[in-house]
Biopython code that builds the backbone (N, CA, C, O; Angstrom):
import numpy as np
from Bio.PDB.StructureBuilder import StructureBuilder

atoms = [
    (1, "UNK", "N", (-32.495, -91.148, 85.589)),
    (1, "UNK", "CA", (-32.170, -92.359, 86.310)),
    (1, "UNK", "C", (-33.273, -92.710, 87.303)),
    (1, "UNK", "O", (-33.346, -93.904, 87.592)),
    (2, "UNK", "N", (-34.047, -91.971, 87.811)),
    (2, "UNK", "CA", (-34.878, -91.993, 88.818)),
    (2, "UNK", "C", (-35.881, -92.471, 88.420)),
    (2, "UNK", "O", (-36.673, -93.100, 89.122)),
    (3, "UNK", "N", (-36.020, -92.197, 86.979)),
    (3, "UNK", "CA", (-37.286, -92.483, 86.511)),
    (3, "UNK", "C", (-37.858, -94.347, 85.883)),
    (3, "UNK", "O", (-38.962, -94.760, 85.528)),
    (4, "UNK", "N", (-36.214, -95.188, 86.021)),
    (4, "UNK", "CA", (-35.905, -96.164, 85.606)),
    (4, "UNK", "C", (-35.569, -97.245, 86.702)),
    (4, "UNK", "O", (-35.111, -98.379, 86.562)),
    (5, "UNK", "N", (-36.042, -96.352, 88.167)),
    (5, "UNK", "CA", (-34.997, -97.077, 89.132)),
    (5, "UNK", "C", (-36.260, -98.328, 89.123)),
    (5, "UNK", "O", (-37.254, -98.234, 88.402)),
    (6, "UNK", "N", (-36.039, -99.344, 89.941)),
    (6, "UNK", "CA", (-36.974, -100.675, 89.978)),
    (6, "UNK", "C", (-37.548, -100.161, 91.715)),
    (6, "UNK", "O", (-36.937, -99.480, 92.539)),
    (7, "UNK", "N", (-38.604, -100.647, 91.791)),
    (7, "UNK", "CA", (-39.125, -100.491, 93.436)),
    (7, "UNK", "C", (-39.368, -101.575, 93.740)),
    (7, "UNK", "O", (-39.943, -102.440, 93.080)),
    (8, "UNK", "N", (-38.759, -101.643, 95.239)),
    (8, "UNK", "CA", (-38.354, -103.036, 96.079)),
    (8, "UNK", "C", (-39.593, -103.242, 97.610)),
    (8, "UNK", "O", (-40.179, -102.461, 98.360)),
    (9, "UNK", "N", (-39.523, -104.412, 97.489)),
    (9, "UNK", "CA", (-40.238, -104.573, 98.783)),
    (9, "UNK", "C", (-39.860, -104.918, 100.206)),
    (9, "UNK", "O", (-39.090, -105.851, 100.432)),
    (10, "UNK", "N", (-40.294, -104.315, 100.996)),
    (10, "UNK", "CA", (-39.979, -104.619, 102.324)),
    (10, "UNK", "C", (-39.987, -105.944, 102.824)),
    (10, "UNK", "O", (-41.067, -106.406, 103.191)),
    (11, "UNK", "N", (-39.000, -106.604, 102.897)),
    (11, "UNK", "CA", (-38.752, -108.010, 103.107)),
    (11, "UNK", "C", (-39.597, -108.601, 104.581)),
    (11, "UNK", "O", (-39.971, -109.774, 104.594)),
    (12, "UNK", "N", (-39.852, -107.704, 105.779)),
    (12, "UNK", "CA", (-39.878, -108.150, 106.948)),
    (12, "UNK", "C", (-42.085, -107.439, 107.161)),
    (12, "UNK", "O", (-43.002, -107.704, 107.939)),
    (13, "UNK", "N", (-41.921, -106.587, 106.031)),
    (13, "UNK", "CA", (-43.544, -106.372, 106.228)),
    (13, "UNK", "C", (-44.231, -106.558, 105.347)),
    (13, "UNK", "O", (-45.075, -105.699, 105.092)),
    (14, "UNK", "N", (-44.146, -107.671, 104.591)),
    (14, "UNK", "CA", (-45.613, -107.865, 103.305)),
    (14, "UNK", "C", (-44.887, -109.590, 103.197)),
    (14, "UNK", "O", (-43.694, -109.864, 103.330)),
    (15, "UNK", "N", (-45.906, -110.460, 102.949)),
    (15, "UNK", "CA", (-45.455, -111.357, 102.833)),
    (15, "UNK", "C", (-45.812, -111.624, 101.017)),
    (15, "UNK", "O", (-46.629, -110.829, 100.551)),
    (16, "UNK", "N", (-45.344, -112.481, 100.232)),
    (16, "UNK", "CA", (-45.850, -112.445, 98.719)),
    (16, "UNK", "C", (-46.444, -114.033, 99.150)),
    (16, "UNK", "O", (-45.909, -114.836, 98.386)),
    (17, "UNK", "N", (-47.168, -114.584, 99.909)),
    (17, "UNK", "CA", (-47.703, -115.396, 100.320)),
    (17, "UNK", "C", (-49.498, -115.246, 100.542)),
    (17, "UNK", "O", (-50.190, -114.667, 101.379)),
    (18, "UNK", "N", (-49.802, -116.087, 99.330)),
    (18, "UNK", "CA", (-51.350, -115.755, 99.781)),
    (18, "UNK", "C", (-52.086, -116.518, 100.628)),
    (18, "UNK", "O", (-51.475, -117.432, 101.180)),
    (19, "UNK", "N", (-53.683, -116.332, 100.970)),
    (19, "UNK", "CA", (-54.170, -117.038, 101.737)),
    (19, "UNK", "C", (-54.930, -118.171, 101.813)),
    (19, "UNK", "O", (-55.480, -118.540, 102.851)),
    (20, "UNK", "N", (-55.013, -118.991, 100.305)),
    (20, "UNK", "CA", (-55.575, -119.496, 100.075)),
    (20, "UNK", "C", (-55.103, -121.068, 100.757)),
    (20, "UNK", "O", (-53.974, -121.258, 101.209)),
    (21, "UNK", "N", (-56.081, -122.026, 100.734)),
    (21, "UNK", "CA", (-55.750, -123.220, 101.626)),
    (21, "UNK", "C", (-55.024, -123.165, 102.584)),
    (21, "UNK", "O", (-54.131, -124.013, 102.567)),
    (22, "UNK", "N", (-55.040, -122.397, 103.564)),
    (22, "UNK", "CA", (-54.527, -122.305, 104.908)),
    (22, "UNK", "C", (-55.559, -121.935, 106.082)),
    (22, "UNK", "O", (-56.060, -120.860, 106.409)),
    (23, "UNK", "N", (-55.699, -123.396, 106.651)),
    (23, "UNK", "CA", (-56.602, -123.571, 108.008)),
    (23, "UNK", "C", (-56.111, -122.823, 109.687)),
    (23, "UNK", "O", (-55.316, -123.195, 110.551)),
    (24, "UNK", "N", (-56.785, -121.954, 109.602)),
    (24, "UNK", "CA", (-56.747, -121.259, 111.060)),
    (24, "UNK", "C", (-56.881, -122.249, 112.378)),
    (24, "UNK", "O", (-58.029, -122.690, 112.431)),
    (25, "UNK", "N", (-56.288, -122.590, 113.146)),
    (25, "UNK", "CA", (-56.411, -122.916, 114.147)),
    (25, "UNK", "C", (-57.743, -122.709, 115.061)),
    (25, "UNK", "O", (-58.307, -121.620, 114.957)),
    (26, "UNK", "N", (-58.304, -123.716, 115.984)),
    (26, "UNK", "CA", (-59.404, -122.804, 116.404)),
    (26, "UNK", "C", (-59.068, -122.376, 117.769)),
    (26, "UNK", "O", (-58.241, -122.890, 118.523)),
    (27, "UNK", "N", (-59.959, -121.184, 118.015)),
    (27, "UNK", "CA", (-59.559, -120.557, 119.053)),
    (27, "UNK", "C", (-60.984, -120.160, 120.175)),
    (27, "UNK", "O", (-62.193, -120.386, 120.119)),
    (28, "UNK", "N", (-60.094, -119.478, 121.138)),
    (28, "UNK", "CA", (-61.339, -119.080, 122.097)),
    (28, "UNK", "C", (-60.815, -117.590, 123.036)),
    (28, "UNK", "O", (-59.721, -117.284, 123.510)),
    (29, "UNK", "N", (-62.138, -116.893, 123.027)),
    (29, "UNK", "CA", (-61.984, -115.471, 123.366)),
    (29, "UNK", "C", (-61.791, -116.015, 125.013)),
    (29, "UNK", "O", (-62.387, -116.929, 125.584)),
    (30, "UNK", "N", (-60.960, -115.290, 125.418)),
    (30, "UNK", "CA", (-60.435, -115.013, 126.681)),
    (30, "UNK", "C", (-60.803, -113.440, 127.474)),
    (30, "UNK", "O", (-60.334, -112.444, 126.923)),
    (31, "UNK", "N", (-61.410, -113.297, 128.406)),
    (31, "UNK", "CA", (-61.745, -112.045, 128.890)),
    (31, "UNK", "C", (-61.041, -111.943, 130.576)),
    (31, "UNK", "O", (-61.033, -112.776, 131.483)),
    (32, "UNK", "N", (-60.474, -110.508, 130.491)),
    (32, "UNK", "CA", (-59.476, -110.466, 131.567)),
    (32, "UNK", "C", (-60.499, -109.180, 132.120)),
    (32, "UNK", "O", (-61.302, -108.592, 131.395)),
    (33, "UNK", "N", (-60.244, -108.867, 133.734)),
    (33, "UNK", "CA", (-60.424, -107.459, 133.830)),
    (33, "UNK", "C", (-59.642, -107.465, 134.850)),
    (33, "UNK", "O", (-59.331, -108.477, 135.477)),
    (34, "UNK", "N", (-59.190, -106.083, 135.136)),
    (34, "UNK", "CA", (-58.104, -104.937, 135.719)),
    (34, "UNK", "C", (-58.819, -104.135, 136.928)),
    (34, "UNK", "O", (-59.845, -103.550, 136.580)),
    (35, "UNK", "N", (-58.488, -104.018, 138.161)),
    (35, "UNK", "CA", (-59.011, -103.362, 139.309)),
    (35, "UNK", "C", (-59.660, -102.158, 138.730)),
    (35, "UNK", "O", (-60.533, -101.623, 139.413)),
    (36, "UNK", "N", (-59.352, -101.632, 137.523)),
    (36, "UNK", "CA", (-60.166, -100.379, 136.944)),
    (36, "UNK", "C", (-61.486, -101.045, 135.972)),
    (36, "UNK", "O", (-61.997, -100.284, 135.150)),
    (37, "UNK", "N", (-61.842, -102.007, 136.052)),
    (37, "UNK", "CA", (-62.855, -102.543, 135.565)),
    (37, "UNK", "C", (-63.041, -102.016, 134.177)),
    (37, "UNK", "O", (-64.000, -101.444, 133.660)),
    (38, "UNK", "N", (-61.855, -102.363, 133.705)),
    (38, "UNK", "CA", (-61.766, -102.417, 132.130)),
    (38, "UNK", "C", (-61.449, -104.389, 131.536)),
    (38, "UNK", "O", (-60.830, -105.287, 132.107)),
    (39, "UNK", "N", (-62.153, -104.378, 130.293)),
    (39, "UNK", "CA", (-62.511, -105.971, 129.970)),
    (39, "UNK", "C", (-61.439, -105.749, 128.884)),
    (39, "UNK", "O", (-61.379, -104.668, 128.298)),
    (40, "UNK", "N", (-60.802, -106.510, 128.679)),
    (40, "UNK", "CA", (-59.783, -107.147, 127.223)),
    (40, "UNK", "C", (-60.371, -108.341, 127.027)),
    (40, "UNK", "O", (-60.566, -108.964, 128.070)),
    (41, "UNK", "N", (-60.653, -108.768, 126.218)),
    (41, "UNK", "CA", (-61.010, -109.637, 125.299)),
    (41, "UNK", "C", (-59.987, -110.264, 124.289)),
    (41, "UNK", "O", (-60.340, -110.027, 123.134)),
    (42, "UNK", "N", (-58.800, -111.011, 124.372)),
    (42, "UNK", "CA", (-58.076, -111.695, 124.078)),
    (42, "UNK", "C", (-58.548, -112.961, 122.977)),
    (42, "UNK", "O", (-59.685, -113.381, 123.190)),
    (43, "UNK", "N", (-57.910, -113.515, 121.998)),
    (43, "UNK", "CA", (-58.038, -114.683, 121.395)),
    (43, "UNK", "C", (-56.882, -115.091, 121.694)),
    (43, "UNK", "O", (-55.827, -114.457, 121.657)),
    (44, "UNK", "N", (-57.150, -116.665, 122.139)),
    (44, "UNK", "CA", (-55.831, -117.504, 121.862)),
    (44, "UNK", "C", (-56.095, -118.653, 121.631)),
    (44, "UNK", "O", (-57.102, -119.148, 122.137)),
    (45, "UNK", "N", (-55.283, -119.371, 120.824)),
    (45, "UNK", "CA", (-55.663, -120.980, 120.185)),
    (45, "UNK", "C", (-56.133, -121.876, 121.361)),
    (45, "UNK", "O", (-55.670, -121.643, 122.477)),
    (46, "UNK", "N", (-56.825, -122.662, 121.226)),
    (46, "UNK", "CA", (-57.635, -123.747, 121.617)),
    (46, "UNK", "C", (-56.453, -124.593, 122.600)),
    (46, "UNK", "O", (-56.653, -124.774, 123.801)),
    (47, "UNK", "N", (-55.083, -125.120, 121.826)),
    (47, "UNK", "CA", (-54.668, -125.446, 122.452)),
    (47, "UNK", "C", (-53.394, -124.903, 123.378)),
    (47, "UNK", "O", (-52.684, -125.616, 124.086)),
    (48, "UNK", "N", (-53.290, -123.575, 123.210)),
    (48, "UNK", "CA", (-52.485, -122.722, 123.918)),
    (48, "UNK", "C", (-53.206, -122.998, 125.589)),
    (48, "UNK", "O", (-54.277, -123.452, 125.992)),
    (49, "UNK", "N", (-52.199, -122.551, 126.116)),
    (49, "UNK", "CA", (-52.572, -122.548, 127.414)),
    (49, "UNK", "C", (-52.663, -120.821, 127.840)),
    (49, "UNK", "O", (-51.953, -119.825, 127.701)),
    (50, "UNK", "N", (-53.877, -121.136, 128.383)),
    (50, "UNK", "CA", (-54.040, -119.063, 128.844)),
    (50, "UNK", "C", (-53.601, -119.100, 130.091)),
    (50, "UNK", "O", (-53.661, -120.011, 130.917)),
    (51, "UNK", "N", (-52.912, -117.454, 130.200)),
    (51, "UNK", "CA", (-52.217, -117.296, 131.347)),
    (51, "UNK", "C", (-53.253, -116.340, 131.786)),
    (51, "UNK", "O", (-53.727, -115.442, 131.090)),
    (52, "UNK", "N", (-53.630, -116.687, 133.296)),
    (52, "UNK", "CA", (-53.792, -116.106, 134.277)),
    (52, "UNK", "C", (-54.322, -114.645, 134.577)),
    (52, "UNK", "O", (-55.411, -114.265, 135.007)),
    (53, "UNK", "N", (-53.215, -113.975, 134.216)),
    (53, "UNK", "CA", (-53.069, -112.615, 134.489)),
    (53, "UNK", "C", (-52.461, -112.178, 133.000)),
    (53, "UNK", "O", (-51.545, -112.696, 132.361)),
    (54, "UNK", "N", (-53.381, -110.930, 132.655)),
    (54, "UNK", "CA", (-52.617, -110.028, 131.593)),
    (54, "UNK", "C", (-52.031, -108.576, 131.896)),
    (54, "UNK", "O", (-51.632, -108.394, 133.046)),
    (55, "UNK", "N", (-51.946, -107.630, 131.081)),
    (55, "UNK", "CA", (-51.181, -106.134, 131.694)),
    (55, "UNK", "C", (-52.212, -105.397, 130.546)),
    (55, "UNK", "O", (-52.235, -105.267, 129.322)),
    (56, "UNK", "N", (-53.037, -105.003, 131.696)),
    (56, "UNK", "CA", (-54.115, -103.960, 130.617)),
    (56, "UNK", "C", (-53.440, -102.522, 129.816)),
    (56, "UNK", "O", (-52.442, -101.807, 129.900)),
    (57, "UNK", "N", (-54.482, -102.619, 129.143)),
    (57, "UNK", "CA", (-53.929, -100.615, 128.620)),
    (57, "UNK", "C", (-53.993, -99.760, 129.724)),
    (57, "UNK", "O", (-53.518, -98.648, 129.495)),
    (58, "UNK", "N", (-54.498, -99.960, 131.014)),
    (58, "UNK", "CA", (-54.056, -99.070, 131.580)),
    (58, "UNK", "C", (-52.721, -99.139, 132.639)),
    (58, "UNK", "O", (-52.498, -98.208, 133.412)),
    (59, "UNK", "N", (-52.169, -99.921, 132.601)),
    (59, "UNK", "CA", (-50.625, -100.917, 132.934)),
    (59, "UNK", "C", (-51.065, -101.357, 134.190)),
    (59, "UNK", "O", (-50.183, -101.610, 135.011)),
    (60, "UNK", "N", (-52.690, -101.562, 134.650)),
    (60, "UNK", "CA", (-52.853, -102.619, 135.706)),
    (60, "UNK", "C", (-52.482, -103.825, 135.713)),
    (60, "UNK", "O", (-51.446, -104.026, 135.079)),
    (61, "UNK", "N", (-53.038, -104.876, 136.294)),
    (61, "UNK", "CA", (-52.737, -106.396, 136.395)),
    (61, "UNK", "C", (-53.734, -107.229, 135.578)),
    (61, "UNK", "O", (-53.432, -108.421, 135.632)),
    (62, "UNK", "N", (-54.508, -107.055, 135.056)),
    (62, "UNK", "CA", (-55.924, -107.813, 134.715)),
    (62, "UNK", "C", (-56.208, -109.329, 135.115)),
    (62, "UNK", "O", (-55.433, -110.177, 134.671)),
    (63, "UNK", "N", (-57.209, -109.702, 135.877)),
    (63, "UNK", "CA", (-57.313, -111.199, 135.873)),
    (63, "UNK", "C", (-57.902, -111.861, 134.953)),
    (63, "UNK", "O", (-58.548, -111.133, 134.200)),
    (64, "UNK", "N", (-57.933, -112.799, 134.745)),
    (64, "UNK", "CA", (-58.824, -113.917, 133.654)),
    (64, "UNK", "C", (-59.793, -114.009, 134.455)),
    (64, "UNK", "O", (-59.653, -114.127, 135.672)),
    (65, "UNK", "N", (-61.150, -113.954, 133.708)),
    (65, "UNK", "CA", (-62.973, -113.957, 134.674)),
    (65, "UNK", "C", (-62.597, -114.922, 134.339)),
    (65, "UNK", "O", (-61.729, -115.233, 133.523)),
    (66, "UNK", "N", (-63.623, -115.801, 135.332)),
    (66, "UNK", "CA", (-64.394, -117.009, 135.661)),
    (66, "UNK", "C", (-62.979, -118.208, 135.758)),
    (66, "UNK", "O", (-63.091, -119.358, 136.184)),
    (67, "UNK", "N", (-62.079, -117.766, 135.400)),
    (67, "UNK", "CA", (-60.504, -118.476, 135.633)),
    (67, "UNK", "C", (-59.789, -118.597, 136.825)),
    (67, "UNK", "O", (-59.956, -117.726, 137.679)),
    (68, "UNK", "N", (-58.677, -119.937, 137.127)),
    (68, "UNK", "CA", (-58.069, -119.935, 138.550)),
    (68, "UNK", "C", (-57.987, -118.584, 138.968)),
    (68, "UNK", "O", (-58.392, -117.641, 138.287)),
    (69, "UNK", "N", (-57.245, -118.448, 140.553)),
    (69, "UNK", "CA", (-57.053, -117.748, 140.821)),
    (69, "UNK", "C", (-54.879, -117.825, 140.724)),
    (69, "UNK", "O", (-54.166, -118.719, 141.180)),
    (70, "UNK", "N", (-54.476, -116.663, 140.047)),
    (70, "UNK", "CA", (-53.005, -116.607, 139.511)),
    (70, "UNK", "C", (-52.089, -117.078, 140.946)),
    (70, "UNK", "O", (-52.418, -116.645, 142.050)),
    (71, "UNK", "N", (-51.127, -117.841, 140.797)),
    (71, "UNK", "CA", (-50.382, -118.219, 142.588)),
    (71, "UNK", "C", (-49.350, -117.397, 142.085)),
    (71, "UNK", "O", (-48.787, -117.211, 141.006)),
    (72, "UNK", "N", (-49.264, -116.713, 143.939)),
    (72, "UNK", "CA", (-48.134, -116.189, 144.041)),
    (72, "UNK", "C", (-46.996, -116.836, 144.152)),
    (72, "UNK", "O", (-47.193, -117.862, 144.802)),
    (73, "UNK", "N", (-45.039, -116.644, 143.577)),
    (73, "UNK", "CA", (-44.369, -117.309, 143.505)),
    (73, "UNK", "C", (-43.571, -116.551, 145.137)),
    (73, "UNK", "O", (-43.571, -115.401, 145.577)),
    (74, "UNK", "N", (-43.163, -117.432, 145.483)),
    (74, "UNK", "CA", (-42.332, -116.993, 147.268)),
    (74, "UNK", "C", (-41.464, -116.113, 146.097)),
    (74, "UNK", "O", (-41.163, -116.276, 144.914)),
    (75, "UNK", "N", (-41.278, -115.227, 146.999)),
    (75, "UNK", "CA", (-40.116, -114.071, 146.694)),
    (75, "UNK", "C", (-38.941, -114.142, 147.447)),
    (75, "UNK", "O", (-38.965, -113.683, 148.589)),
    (76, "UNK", "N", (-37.892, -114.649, 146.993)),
    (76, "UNK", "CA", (-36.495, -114.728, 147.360)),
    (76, "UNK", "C", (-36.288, -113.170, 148.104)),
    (76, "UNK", "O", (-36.445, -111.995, 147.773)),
    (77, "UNK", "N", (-35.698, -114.166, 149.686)),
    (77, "UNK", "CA", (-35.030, -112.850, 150.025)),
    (77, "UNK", "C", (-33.302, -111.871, 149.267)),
    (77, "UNK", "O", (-32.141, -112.280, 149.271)),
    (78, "UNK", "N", (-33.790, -110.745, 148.807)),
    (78, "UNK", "CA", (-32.345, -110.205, 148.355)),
    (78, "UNK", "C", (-31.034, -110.382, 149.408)),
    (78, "UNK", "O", (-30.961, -109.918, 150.545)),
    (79, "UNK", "N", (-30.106, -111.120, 148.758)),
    (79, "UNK", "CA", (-28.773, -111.015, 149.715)),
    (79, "UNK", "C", (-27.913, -110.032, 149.493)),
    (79, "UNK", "O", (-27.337, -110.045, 148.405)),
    (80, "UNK", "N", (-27.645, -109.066, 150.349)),
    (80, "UNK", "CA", (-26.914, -108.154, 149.948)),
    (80, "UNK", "C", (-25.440, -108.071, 150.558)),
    (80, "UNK", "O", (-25.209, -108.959, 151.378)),
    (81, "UNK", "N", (-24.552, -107.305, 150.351)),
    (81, "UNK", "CA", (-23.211, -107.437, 149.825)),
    (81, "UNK", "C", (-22.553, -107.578, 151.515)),
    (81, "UNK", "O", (-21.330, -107.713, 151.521)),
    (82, "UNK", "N", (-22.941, -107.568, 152.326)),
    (82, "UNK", "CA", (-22.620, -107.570, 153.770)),
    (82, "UNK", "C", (-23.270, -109.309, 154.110)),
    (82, "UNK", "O", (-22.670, -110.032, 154.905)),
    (83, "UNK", "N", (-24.175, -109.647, 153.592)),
    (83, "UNK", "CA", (-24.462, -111.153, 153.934)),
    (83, "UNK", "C", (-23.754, -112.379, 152.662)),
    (83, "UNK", "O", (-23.902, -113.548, 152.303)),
    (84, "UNK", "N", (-23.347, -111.774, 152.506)),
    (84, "UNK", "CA", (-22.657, -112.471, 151.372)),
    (84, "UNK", "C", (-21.014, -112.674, 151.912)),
    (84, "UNK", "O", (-20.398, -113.740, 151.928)),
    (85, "UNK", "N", (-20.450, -111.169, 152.395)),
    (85, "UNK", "CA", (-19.665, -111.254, 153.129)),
    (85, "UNK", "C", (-19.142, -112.508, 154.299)),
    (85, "UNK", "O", (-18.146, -113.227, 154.387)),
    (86, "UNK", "N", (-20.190, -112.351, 154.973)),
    (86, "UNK", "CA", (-20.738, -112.800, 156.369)),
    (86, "UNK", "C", (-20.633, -114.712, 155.911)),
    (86, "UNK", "O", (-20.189, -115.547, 156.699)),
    (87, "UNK", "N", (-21.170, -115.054, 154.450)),
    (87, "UNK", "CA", (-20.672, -116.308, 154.611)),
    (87, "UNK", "C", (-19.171, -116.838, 154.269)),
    (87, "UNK", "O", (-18.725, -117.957, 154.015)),
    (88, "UNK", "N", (-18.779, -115.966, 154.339)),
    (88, "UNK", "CA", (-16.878, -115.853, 153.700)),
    (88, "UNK", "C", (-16.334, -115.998, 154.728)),
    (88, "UNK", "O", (-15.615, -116.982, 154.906)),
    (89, "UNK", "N", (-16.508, -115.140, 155.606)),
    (89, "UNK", "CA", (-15.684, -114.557, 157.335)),
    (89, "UNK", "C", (-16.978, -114.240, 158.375)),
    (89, "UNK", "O", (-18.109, -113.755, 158.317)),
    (90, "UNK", "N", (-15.915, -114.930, 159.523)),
    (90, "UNK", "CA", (-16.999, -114.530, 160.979)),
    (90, "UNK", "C", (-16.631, -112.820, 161.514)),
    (90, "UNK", "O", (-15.577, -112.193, 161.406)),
    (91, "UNK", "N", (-17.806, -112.452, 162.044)),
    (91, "UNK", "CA", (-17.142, -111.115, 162.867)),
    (91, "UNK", "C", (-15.832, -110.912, 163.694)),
    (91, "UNK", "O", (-15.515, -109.777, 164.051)),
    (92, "UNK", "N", (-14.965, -112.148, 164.042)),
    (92, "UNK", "CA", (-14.074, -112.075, 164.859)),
    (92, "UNK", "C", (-12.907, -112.057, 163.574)),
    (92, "UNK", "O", (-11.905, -111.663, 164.171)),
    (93, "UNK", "N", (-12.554, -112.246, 162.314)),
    (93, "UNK", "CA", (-12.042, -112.755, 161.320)),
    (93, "UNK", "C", (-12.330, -111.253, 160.560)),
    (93, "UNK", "O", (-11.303, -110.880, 159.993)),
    (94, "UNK", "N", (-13.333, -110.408, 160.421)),
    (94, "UNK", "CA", (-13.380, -109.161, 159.978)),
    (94, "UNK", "C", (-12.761, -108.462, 160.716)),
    (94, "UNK", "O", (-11.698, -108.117, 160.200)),
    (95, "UNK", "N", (-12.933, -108.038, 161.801)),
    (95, "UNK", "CA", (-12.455, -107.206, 162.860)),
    (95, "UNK", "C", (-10.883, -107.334, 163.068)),
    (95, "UNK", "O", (-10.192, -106.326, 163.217)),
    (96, "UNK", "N", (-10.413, -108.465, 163.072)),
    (96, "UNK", "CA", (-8.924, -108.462, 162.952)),
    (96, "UNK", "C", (-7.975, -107.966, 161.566)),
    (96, "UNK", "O", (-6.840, -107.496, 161.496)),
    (97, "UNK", "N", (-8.945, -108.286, 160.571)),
    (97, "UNK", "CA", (-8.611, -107.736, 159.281)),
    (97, "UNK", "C", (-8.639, -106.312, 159.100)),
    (97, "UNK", "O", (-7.737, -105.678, 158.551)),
    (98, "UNK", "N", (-9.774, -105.786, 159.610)),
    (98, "UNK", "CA", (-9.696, -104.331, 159.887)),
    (98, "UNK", "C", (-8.522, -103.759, 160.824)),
    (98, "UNK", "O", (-7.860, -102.898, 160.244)),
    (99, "UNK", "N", (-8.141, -104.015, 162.039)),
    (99, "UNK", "CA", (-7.417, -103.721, 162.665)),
    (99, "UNK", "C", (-5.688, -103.822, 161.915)),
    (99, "UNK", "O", (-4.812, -103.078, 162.358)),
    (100, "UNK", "N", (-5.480, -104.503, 161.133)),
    (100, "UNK", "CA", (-4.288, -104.876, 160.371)),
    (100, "UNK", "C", (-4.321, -104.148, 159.064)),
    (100, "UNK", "O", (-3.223, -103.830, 158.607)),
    (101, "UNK", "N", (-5.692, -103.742, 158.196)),
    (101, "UNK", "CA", (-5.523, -102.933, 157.429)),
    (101, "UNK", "C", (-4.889, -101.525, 158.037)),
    (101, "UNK", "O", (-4.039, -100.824, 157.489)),
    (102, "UNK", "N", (-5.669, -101.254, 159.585)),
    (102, "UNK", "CA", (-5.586, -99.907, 159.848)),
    (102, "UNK", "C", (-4.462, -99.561, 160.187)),
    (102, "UNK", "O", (-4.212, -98.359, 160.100)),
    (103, "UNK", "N", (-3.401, -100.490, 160.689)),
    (103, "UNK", "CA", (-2.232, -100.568, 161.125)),
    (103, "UNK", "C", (-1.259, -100.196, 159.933)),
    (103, "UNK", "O", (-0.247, -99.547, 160.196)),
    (104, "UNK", "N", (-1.556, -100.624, 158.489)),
    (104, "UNK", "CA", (-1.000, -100.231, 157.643)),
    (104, "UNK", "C", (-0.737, -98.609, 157.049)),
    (104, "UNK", "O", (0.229, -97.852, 156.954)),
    (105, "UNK", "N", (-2.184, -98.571, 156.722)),
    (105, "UNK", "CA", (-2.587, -97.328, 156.909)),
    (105, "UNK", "C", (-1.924, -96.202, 157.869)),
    (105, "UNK", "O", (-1.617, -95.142, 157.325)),
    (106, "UNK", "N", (-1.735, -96.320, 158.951)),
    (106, "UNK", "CA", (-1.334, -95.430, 160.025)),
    (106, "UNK", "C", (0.044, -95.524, 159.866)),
    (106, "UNK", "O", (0.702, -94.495, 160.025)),
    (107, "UNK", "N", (0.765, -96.860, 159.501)),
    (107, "UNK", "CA", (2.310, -97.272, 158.827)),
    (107, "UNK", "C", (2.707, -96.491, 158.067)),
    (107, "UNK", "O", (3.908, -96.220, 158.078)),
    (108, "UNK", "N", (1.806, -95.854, 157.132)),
    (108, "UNK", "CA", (2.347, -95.188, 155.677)),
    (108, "UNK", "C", (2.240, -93.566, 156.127)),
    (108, "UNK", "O", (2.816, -92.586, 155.656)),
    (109, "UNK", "N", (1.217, -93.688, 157.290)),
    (109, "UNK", "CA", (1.149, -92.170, 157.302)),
    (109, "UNK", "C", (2.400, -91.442, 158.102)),
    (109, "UNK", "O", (2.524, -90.243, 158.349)),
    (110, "UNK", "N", (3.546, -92.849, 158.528)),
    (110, "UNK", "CA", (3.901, -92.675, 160.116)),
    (110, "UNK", "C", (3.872, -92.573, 160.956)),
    (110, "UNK", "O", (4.855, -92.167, 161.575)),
    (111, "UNK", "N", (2.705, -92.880, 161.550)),
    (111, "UNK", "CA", (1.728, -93.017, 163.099)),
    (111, "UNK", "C", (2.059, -93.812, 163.414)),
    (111, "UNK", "O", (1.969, -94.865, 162.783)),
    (112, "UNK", "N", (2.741, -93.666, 164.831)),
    (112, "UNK", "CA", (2.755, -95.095, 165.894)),
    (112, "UNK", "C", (1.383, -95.384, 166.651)),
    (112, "UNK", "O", (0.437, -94.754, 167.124)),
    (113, "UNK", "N", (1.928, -97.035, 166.455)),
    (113, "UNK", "CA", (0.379, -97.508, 166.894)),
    (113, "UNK", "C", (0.689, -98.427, 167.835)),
    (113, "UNK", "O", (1.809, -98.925, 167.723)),
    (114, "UNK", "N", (-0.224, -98.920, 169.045)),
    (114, "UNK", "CA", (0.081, -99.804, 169.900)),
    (114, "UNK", "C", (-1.016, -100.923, 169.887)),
    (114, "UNK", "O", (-2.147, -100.637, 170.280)),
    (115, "UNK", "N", (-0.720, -102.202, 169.443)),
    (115, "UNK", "CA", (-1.802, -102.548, 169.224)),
    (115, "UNK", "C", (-1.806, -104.199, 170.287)),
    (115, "UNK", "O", (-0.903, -104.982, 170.581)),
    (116, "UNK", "N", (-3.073, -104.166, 170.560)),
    (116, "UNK", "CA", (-3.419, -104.972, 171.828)),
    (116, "UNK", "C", (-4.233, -106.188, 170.946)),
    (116, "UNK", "O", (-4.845, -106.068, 169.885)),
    (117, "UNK", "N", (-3.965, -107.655, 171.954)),
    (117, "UNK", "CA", (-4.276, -108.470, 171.459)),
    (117, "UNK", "C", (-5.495, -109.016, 172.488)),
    (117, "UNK", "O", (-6.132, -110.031, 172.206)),
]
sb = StructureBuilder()
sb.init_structure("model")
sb.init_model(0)
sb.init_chain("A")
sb.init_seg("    ")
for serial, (resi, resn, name, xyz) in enumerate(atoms, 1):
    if name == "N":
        sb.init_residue(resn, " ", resi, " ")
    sb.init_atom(name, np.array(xyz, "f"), 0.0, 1.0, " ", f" {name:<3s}", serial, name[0])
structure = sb.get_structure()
């Protein structure tokens, strides 16, 4: 049976498409370098737009020679889970909530509590 089986092709790596009459786009070498003064040499089509900054083989930043200089984007301050809070309820509106949780709390344990306003 093995000897009869049919052999199949990899659908996603060989194309059965040849190359004939098909015009390449034109392009232009792009050269980046990386604070370790290593050069990449990039192609990209003519009318692509080149970015800026690449990520060398050595996982630096690389810039594009003789190209703008890349803008930094403002960096959002992180809001974290207490200022987020804070636009929900004022400190006078927490603090009473706390005091009424704790009252519960001390309720269940059977603790008398005296509580001042």
């Amino acid at each position: 049976m093995a000897e009869r089986s049919l052999r199949g092709t990899n659908l996603s790596a060989l194309s059965m498409e040849s190359d004939e009459n098909v015009v390449l786009s034109e392009r232009r070498i792009s050269r980046y370098q990386c604070p370790n003064q290593h050069i990449s040499e990039l192609p990209f089509s003519v009318e692509a737009d080149v970015p800026p900054v690449w990520e060398c083989r050595c996982g630096q930043t690389a810039k594009l020679i003789d190209g703008p200089e890349p803008v930094e984007k403002p960096t959002k301050a992180a809001r974290t889970h207490w200022d987020m809070l804070l636009e929900r309820r004022s400190i006078g509106e927490l603090e009473e909530l706390l005091a009424e949780r704790l009252d519960l709390l001390r309720a269940a344990r059977g603790e008398v509590t005296q509580r001042t306003a």
